[in-house]
VMD Tcl script that builds the backbone (N, CA, C; Angstrom):
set m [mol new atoms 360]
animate dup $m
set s [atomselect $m all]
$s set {name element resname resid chain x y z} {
  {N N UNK 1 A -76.170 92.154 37.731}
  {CA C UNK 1 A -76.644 90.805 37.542}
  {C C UNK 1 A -76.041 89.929 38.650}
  {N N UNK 2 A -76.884 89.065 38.986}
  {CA C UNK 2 A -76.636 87.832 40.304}
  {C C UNK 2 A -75.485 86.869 39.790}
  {N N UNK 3 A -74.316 86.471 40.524}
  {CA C UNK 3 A -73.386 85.679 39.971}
  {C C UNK 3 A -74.207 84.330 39.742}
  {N N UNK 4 A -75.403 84.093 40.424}
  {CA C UNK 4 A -75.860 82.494 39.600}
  {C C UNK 4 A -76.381 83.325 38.364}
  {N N UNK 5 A -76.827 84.032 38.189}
  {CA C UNK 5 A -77.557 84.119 37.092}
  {C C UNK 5 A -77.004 84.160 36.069}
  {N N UNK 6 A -75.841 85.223 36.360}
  {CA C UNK 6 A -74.391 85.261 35.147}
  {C C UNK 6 A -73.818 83.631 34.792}
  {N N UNK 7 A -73.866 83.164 35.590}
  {CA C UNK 7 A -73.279 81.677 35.561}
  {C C UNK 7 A -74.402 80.880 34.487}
  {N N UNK 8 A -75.442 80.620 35.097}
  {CA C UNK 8 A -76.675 80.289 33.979}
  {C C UNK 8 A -76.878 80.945 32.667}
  {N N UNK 9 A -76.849 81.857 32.870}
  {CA C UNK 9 A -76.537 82.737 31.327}
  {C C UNK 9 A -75.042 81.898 30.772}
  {N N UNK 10 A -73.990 82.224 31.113}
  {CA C UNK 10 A -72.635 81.609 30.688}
  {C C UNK 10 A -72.776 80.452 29.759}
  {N N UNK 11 A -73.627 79.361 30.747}
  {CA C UNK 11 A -73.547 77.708 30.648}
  {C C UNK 11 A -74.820 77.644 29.587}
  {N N UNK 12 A -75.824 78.187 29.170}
  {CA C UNK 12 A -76.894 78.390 28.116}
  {C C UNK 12 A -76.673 79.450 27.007}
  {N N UNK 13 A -75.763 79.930 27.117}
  {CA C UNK 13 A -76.266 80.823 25.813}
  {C C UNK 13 A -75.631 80.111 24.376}
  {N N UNK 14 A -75.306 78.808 24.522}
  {CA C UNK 14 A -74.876 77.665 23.380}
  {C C UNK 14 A -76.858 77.677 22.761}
  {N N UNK 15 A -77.595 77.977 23.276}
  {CA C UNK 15 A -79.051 77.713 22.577}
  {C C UNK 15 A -78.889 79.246 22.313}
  {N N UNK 16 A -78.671 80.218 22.548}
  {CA C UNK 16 A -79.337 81.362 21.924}
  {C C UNK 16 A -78.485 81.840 20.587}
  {N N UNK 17 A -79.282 82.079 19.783}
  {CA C UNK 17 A -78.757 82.260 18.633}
  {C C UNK 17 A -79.911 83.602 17.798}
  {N N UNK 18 A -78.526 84.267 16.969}
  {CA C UNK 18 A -78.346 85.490 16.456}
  {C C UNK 18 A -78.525 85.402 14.431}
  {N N UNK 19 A -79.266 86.274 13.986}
  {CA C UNK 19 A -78.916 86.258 12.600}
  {C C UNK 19 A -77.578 87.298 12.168}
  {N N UNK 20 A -76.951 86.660 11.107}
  {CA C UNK 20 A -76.486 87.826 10.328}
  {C C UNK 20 A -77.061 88.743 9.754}
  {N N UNK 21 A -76.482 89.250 8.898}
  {CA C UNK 21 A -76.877 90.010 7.687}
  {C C UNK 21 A -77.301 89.624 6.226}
  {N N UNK 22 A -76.786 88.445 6.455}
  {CA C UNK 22 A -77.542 87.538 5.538}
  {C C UNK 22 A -78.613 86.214 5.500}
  {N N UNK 23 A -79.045 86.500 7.332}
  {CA C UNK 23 A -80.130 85.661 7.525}
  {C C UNK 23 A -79.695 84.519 7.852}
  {N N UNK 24 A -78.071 84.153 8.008}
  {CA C UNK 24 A -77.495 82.747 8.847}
  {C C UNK 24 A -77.442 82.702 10.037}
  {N N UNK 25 A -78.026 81.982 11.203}
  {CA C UNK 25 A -78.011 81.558 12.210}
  {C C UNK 25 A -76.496 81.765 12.230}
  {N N UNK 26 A -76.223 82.068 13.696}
  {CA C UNK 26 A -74.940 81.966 14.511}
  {C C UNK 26 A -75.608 82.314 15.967}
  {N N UNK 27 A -74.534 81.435 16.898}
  {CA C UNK 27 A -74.392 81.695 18.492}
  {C C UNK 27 A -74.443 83.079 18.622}
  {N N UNK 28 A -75.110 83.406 19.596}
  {CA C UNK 28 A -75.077 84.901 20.342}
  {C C UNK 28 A -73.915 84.674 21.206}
  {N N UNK 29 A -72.904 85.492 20.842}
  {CA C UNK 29 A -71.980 85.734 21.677}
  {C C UNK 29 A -72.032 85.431 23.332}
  {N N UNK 30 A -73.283 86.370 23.700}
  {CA C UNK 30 A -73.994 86.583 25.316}
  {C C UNK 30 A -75.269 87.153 25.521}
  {N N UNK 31 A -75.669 87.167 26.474}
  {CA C UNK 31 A -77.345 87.207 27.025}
  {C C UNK 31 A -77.510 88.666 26.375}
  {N N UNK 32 A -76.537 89.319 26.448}
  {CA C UNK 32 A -76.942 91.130 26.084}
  {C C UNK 32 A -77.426 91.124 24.379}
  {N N UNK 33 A -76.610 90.299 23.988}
  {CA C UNK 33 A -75.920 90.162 22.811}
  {C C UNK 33 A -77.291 90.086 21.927}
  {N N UNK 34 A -77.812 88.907 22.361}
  {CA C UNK 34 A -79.268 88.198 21.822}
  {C C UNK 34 A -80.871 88.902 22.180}
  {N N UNK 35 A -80.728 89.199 23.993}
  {CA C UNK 35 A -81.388 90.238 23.533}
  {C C UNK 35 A -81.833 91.837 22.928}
  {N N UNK 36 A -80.640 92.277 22.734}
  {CA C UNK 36 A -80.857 93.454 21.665}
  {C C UNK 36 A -81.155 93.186 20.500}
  {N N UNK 37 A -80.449 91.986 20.096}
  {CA C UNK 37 A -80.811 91.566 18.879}
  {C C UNK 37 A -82.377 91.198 18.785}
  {N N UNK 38 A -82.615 90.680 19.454}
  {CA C UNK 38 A -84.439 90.044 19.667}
  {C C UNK 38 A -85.447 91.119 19.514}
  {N N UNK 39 A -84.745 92.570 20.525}
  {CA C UNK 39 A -85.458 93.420 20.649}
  {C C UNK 39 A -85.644 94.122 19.476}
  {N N UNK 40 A -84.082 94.243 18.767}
  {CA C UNK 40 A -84.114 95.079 17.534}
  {C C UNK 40 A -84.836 94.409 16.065}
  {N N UNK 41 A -84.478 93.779 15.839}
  {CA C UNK 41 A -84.891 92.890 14.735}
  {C C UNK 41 A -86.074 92.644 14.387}
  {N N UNK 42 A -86.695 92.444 13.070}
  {CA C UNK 42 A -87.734 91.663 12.336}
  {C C UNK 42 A -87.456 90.154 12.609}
  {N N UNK 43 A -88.390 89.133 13.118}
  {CA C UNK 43 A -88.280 88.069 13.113}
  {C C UNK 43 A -88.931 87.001 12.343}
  {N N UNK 44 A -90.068 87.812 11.878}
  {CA C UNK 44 A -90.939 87.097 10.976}
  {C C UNK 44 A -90.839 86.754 9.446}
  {N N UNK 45 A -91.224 85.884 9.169}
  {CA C UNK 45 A -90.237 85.379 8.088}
  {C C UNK 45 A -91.967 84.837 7.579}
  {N N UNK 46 A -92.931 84.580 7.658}
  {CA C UNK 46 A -94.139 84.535 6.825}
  {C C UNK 46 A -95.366 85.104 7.756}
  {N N UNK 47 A -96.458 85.467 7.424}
  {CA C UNK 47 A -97.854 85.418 8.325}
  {C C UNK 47 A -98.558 85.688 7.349}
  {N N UNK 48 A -99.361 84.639 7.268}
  {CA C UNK 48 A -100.589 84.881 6.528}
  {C C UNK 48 A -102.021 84.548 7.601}
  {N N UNK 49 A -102.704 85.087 6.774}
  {CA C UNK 49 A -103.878 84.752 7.414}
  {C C UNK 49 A -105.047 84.781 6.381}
  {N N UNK 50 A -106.139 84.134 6.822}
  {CA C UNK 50 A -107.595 83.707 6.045}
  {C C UNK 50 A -108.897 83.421 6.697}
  {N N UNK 51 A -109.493 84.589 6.541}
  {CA C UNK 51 A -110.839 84.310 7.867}
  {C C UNK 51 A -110.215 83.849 9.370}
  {N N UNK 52 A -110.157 82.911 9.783}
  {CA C UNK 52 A -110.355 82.996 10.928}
  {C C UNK 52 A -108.722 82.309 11.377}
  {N N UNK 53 A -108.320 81.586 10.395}
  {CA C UNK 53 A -106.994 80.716 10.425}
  {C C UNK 53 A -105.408 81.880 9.983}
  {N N UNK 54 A -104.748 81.713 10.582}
  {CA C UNK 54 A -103.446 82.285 10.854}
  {C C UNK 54 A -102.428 81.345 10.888}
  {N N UNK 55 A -101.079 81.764 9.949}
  {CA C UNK 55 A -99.807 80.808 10.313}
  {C C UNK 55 A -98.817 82.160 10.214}
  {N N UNK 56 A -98.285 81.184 11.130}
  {CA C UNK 56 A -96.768 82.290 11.534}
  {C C UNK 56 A -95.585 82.134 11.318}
  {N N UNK 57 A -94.976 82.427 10.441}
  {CA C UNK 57 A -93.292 81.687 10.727}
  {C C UNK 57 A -92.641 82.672 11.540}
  {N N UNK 58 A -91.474 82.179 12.316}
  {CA C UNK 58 A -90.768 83.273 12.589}
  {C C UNK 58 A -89.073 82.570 13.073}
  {N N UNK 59 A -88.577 83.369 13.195}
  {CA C UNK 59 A -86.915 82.898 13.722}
  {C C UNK 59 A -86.922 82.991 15.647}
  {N N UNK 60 A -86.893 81.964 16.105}
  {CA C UNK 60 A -87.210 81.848 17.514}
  {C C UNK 60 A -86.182 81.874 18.322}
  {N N UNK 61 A -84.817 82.195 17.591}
  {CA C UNK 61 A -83.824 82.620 18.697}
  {C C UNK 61 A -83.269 81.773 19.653}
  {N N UNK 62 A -83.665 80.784 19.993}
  {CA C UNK 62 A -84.002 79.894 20.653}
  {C C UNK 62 A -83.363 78.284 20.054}
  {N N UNK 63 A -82.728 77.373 20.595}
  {CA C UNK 63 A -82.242 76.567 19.599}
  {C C UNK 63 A -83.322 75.243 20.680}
  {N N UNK 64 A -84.047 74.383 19.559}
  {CA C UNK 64 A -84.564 73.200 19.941}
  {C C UNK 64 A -83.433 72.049 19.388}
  {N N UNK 65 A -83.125 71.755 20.342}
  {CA C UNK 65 A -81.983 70.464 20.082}
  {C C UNK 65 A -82.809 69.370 19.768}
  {N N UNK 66 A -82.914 68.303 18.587}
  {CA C UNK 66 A -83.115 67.220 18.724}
  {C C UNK 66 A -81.599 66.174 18.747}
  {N N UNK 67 A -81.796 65.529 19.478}
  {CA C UNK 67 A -81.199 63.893 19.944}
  {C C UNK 67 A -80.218 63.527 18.392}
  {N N UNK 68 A -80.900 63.696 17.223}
  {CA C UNK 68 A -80.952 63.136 16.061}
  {C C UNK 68 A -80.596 63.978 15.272}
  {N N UNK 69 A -80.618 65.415 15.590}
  {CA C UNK 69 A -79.958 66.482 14.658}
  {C C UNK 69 A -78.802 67.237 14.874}
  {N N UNK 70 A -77.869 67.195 13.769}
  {CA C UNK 70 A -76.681 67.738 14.084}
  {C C UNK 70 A -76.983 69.231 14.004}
  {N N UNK 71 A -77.566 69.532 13.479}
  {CA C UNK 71 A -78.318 71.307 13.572}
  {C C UNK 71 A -79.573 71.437 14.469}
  {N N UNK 72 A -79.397 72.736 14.795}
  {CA C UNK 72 A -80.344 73.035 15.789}
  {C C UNK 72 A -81.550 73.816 14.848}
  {N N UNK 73 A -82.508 73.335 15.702}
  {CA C UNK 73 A -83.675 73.802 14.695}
  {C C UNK 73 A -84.096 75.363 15.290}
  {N N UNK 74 A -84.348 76.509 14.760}
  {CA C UNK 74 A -83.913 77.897 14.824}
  {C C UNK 74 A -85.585 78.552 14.759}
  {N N UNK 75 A -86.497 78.101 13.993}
  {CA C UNK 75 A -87.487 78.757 13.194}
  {C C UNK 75 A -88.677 77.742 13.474}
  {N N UNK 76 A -89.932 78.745 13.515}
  {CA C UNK 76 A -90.848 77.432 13.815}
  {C C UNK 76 A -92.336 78.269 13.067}
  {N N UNK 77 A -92.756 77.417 12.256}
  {CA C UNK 77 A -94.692 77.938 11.443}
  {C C UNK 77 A -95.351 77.312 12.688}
  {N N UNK 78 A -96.271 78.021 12.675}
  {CA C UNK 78 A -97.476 77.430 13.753}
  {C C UNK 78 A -98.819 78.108 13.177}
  {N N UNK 79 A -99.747 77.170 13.556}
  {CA C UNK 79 A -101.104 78.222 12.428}
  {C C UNK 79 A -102.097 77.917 14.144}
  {N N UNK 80 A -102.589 78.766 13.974}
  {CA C UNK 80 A -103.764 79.479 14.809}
  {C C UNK 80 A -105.120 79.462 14.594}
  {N N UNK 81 A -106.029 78.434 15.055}
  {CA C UNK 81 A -107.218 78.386 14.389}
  {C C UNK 81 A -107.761 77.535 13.395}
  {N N UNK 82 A -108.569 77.480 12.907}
  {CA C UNK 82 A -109.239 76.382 12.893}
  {C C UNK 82 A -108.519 74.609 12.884}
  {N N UNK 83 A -108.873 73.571 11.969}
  {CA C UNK 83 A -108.772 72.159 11.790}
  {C C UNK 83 A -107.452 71.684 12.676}
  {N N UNK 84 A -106.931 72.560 12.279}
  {CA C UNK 84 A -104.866 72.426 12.327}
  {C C UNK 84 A -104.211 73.235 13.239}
  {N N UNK 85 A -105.754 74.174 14.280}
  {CA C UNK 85 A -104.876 74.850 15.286}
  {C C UNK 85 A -103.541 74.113 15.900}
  {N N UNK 86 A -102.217 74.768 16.294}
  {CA C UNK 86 A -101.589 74.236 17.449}
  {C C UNK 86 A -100.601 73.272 16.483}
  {N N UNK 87 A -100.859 73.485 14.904}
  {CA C UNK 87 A -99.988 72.441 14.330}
  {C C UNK 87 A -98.374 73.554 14.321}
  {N N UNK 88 A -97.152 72.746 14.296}
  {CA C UNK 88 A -95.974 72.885 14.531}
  {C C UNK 88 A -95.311 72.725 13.645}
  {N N UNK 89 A -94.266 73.194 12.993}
  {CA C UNK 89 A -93.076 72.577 12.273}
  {C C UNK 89 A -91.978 73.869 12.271}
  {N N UNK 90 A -90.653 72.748 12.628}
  {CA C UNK 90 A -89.776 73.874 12.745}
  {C C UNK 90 A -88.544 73.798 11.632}
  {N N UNK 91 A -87.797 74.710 12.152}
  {CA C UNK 91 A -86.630 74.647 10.815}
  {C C UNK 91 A -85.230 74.850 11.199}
  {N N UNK 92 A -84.456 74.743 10.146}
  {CA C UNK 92 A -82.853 75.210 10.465}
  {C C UNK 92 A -82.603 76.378 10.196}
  {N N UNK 93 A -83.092 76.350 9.078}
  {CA C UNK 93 A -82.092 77.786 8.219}
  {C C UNK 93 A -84.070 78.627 7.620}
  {N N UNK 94 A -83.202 80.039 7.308}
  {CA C UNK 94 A -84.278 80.940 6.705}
  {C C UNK 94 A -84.960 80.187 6.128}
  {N N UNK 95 A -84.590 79.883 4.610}
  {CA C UNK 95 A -84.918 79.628 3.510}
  {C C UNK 95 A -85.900 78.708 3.607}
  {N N UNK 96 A -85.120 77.719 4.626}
  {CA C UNK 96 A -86.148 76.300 4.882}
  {C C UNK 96 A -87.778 76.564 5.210}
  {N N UNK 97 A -87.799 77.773 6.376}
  {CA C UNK 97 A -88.951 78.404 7.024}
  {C C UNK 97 A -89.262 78.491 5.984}
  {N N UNK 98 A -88.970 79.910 5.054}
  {CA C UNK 98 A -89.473 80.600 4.069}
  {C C UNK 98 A -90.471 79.429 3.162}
  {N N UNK 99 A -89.861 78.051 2.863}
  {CA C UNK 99 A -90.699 77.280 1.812}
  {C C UNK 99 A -91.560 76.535 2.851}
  {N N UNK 100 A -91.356 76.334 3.891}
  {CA C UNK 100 A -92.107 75.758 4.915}
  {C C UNK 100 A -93.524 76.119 5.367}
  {N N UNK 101 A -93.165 77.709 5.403}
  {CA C UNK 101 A -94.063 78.561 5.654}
  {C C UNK 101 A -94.989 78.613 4.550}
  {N N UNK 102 A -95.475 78.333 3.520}
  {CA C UNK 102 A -95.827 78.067 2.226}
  {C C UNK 102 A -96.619 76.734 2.294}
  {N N UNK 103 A -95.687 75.295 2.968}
  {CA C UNK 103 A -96.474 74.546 2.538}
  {C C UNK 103 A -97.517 74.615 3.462}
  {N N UNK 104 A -97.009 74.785 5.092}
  {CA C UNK 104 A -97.972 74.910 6.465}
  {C C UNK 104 A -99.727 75.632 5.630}
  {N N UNK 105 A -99.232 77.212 4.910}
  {CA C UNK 105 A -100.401 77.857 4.675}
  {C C UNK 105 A -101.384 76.971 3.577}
  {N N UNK 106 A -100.869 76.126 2.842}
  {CA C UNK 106 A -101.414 75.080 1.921}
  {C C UNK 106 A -102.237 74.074 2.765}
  {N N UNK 107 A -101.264 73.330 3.972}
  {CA C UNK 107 A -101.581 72.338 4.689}
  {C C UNK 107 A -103.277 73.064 5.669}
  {N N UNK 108 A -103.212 74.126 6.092}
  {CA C UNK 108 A -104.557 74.627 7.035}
  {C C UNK 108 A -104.949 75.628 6.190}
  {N N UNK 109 A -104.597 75.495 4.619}
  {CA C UNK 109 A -106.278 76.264 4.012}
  {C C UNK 109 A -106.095 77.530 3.946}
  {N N UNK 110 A -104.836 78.026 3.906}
  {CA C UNK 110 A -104.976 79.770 4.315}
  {C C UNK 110 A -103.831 80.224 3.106}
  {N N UNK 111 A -103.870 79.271 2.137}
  {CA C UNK 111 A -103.196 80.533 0.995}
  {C C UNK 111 A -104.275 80.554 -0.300}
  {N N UNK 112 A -103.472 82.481 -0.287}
  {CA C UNK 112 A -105.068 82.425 -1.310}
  {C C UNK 112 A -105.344 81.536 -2.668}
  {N N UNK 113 A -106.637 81.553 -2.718}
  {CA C UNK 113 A -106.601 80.419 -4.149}
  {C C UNK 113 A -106.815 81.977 -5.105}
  {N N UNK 114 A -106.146 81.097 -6.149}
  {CA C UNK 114 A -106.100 81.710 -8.181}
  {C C UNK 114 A -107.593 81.948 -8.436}
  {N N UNK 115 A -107.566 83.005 -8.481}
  {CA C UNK 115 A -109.405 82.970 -9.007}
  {C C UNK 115 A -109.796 82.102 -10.665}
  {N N UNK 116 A -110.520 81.556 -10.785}
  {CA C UNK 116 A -111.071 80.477 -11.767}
  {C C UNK 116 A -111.375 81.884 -12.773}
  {N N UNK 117 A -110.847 81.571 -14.307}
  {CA C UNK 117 A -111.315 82.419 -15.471}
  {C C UNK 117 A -112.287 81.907 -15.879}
  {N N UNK 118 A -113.243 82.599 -16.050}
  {CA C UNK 118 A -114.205 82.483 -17.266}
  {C C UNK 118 A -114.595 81.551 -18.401}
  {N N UNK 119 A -115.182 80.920 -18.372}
  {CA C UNK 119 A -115.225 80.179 -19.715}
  {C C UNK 119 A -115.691 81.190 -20.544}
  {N N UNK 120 A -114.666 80.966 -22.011}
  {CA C UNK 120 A -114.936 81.606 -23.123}
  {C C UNK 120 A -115.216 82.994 -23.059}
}
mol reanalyze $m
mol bondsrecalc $m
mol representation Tube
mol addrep $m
């Protein structure tokens, strides 16, 4: 590896981030660190889909800093296709995705509906 590159790696890997074993975000140690982990790992944390519309959750490894948040947001739903293509929302923690991912598939139409019983 190129000493700038090692250096850039050094000074960024405060955004790359690693799960446990119990699905808590933590810092990746280092560049090796995160991507084996990336490579090895399940990242997906919902996907549904419905005719033509798709949402995705997944753990993005990746930390989006907002200005305004003392946590870094880790996880992001995105749905694919139709009304709500390109819509966004991200998260901190698993769990958050996990119910997130739920409302997103509510919000663009793609969780299945309860089939209607019978009258009488």
């Amino acid at each position: 590896m190129s000493k700038q590159l090692d250096a850039f790696l050094k000074t960024h890997c405060e955004f790359l981030w690693v799960l446990d074993s119990n699905k808590v975000p933590r810092r990746a140690e280092n560049f090796n660190e995160w991507s084996n982990w990336m490579m090895r790992n399940d990242r997906v944390i919902g996907y549904t889909q419905r005719s033509s519309v798709t949402v995705s959750t997944v753990f993005l490894g990746v930390a989006f800093v907002s200005p305004l948040a003392k946590e870094p947001y880790l996880f992001e739903s995105m749905v694919f296709g139709g009304p709500d293509n390109n819509f966004v929302r991200r998260y901190r923690t698993w769990d958050e995705a996990a119910r997130g991912h739920e409302q997103v598939c509510i919000k663009a139409k793609v969780k299945r509906r309860k089939r209607k019983q019978p009258d009488g």
